[in-house]
Backbone as a printed PyTorch tensor [residue, N CA C, xyz], in Angstrom:
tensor([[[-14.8660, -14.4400,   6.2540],
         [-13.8500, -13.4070,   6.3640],
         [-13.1820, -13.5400,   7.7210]],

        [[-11.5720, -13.4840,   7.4680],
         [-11.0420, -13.7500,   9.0610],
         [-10.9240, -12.2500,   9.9590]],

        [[-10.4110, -12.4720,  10.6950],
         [-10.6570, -11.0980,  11.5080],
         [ -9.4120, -10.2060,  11.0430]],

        [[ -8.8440, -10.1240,  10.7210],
         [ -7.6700,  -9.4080,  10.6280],
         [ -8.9630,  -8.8640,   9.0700]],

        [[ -9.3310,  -9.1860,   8.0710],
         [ -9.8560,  -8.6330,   7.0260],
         [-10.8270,  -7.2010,   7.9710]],

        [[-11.2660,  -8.2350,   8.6600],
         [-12.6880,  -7.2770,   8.9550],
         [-12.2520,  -5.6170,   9.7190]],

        [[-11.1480,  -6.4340,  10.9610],
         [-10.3940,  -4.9340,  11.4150],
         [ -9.3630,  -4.1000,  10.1400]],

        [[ -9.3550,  -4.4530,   9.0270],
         [ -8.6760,  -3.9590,   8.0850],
         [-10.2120,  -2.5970,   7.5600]],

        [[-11.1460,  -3.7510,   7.0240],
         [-12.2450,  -3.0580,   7.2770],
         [-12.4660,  -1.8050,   7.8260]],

        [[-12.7980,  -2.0510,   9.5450],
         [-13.0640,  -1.2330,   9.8270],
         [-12.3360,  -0.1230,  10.0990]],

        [[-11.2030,  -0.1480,   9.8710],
         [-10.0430,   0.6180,  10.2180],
         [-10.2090,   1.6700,   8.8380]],

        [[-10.6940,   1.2910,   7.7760],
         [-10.9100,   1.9780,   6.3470],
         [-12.3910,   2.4880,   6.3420]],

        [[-13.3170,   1.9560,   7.0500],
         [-14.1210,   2.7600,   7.2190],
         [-14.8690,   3.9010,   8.0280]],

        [[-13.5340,   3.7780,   9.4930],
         [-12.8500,   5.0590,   9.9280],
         [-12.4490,   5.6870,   9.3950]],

        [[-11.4210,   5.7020,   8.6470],
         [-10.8510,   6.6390,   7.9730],
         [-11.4220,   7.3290,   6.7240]],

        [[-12.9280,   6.7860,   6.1130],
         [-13.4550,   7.1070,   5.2860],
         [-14.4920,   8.3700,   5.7640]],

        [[-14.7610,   8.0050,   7.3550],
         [-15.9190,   8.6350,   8.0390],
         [-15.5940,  10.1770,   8.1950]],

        [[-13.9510,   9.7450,   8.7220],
         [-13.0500,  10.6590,   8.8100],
         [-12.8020,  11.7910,   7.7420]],

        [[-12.9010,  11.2900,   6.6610],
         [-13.1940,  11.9790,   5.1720],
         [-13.8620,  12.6750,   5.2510]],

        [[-14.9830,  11.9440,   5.5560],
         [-16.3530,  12.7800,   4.8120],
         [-16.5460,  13.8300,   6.2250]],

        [[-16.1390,  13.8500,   7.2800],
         [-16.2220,  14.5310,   8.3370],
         [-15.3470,  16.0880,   7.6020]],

        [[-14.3340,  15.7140,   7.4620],
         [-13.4690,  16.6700,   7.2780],
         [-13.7450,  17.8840,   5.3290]],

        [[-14.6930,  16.9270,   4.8620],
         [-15.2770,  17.3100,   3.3900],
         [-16.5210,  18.2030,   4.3050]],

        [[-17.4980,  17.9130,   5.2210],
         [-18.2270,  18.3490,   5.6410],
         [-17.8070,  19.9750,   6.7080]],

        [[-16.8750,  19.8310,   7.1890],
         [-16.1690,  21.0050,   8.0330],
         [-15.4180,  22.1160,   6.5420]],

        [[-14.8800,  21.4000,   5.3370],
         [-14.2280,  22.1860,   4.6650],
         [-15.6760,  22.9950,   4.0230]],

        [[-16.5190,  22.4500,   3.8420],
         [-17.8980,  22.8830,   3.2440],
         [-18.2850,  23.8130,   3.9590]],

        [[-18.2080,  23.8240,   5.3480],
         [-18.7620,  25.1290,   5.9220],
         [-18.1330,  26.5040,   6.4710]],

        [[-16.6680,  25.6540,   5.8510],
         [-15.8270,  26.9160,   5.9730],
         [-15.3040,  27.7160,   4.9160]],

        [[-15.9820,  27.1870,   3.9410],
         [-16.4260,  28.0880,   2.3800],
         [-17.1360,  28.5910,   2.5090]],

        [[-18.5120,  28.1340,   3.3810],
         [-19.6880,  28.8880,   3.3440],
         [-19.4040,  30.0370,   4.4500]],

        [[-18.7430,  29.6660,   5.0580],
         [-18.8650,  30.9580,   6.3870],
         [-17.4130,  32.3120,   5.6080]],

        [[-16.4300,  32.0340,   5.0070],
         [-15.5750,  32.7800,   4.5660],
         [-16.6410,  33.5480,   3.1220]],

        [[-17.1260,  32.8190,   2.0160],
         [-18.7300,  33.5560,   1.4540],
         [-19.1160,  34.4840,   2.2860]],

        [[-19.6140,  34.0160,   3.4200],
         [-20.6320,  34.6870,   3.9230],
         [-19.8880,  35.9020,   4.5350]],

        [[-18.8350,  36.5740,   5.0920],
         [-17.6740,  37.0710,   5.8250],
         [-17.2870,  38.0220,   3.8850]],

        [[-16.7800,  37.2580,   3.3560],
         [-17.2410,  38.7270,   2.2700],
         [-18.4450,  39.3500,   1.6760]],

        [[-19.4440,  38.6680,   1.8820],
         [-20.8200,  39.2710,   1.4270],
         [-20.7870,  40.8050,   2.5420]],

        [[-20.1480,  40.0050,   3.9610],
         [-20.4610,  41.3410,   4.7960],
         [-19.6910,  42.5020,   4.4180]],

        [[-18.4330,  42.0800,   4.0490],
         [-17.5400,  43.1340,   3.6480],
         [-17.7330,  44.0420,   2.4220]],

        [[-18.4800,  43.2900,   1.3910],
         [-18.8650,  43.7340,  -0.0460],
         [-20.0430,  44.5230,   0.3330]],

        [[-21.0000,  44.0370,   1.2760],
         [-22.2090,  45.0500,   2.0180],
         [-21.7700,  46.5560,   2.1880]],

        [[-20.6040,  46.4480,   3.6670],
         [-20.4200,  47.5960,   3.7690],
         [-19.5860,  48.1900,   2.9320]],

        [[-18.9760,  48.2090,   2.1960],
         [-18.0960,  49.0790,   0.9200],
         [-19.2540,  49.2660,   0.1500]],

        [[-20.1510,  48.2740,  -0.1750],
         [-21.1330,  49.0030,  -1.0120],
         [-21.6240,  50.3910,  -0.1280]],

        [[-21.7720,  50.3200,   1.2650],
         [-22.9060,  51.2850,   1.8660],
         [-21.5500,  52.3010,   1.8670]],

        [[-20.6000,  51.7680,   2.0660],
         [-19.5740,  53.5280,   1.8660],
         [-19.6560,  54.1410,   0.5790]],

        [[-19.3480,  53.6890,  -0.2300],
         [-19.2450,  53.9850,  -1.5960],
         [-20.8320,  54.6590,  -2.3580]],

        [[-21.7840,  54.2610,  -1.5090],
         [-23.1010,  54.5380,  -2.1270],
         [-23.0060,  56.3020,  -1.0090]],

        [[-22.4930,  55.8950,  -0.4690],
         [-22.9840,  57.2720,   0.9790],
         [-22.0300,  58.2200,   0.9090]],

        [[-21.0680,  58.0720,  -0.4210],
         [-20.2760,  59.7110,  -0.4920],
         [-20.9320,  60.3540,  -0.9240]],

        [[-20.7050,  61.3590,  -0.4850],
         [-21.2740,  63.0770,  -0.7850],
         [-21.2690,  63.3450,  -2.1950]],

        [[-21.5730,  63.3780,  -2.7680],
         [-21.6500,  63.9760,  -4.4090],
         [-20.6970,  64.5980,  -4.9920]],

        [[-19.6520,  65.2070,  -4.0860],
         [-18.7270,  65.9360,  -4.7030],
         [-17.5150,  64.9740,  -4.5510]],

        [[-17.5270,  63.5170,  -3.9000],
         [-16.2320,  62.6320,  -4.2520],
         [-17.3020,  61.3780,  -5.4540]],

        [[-18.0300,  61.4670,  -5.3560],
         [-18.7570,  60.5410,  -6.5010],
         [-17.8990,  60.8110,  -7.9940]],

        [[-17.2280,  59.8370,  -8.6520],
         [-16.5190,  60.5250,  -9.7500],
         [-15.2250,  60.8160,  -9.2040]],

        [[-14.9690,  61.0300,  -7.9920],
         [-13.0990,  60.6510,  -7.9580],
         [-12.7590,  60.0050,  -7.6610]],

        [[-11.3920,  59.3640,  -7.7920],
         [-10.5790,  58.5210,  -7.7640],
         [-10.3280,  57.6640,  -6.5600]],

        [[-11.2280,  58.2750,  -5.5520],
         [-11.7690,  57.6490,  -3.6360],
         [-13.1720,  56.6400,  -3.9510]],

        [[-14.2750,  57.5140,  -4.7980],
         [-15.0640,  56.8410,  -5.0390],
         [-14.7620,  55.4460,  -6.0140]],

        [[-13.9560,  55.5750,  -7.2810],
         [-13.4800,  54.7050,  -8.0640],
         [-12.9590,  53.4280,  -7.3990]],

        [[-12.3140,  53.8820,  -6.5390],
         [-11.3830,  52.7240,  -5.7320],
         [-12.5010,  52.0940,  -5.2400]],

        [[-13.2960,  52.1620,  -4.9010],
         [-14.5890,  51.8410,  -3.3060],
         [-15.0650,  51.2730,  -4.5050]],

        [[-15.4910,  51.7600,  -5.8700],
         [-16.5180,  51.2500,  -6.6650],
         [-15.5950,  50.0290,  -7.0980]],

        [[-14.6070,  49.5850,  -7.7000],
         [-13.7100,  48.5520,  -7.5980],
         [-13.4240,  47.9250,  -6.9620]],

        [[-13.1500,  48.0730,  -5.6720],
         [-13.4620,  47.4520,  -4.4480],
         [-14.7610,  46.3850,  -4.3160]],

        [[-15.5520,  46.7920,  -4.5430],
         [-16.9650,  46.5490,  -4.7780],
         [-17.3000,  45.5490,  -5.6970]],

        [[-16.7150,  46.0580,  -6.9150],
         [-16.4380,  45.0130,  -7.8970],
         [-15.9790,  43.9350,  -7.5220]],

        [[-14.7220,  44.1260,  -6.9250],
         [-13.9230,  42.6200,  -7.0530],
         [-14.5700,  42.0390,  -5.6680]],

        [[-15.4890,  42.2510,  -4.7580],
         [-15.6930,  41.7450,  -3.9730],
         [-16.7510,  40.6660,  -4.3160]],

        [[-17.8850,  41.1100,  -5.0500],
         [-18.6430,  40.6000,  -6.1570],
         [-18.4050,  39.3290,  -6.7560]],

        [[-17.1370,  39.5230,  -7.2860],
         [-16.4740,  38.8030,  -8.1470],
         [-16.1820,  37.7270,  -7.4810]],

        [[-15.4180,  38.1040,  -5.9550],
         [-15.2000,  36.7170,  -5.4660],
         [-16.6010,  35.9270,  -4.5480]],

        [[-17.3680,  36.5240,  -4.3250],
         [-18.5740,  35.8420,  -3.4480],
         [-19.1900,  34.8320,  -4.7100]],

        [[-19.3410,  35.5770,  -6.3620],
         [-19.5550,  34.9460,  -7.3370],
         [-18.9070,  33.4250,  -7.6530]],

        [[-16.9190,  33.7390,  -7.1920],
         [-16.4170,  32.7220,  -7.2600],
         [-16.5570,  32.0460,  -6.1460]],

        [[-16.7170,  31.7360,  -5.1660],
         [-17.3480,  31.3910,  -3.6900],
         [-18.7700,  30.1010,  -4.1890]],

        [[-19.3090,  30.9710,  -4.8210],
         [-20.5310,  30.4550,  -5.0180],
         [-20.5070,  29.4510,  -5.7650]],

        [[-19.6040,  29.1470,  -7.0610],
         [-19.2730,  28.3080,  -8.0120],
         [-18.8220,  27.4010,  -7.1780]],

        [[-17.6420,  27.9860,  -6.1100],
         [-17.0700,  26.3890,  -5.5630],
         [-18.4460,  25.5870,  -5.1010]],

        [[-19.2680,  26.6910,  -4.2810],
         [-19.9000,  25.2840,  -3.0400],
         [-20.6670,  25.1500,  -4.2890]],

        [[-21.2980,  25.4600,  -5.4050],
         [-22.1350,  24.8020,  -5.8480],
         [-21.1530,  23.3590,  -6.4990]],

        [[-19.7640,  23.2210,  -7.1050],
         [-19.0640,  22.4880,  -7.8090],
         [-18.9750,  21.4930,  -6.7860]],

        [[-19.0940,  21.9550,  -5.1010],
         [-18.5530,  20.9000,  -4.1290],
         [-19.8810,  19.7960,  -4.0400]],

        [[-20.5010,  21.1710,  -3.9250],
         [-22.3230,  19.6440,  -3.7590],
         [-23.0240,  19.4100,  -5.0970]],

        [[-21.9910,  19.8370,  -6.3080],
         [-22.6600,  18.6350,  -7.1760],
         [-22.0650,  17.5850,  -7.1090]],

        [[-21.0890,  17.4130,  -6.4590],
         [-20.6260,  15.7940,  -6.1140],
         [-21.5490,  14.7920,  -6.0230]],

        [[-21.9070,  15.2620,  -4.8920],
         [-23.1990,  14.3330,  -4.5820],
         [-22.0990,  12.9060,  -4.0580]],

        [[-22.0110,  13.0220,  -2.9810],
         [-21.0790,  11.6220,  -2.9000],
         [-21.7540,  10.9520,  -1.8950]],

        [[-21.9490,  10.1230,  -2.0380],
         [-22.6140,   8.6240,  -1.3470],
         [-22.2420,   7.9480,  -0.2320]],

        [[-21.9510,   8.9390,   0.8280],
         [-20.7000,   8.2540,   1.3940],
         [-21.7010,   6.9690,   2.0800]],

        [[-22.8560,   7.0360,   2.7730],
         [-23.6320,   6.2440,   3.4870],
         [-23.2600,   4.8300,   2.3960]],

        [[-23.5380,   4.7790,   1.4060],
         [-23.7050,   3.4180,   0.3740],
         [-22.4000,   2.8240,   0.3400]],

        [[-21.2730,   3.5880,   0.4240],
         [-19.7230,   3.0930,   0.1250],
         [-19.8680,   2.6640,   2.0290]],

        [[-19.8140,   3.1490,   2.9370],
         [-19.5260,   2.7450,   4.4190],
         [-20.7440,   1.1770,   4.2020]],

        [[-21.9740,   1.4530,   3.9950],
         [-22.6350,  -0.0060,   4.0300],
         [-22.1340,  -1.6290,   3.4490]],

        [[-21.5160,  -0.8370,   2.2640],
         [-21.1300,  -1.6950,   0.9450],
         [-19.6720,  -2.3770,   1.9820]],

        [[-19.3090,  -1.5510,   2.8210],
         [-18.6540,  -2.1690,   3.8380],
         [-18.2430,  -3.0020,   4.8160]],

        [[-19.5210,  -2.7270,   5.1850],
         [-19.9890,  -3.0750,   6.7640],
         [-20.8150,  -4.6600,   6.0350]],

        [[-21.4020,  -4.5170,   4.8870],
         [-21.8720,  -5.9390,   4.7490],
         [-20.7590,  -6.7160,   4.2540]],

        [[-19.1670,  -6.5680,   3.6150],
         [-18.6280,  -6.9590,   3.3730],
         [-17.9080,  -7.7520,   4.7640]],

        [[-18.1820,  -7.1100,   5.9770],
         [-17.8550,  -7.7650,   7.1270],
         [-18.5340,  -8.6040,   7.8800]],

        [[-19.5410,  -8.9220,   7.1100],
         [-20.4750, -10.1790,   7.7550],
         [-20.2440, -11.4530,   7.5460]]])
């Protein structure tokens, strides 16, 4: 292999590293925005649980209890992504090697 292949190479397996760097940062900024409504769905739950009995059943409590709901809903959808992201399962170590021996 002449050199111009190999810096072609490695120039692609920068930019692959680069990938998986940037797949790895998007991953934890699903998990930390998850985690940032769990807190929010927490406390609306603790408001909504801590009205007085006489707004339980109106249309303050309803909202909070919906609120609640859809907060649910999205930590639920949250959860689907990262699980959909790491069933990938992507290899990146085997594709960068499959590389690097191609430059020997």
């Amino acid at each position: 292999m002449n050199n111009t292949r190999r810096k072609n190479i490695k120039q692609t397996i920068d930019r692959f590293c680069s990938i998986r760097k940037k797949l790895e940062e998007l991953m934890s900024e699903v998990e930390s925005v998850k985690s940032d409504v769990e807190d929010i769905q927490w406390e609306e739950e603790e408001y909504r649980d801590n009205m007085p009995e006489n707004l339980q059943g109106s249309e303050r409590y309803d909202k909070a209890d919906s609120a609640c709901t859809s907060l649910s809903d999205a930590v639920d959808s949250l959860d689907d992504m990262i699980g959909a992201i790491g069933a990938l399962d992507f290899d990146f170590d085997d594709v960068t090697t499959c590389l690097e021996e191609a430059m020997e």
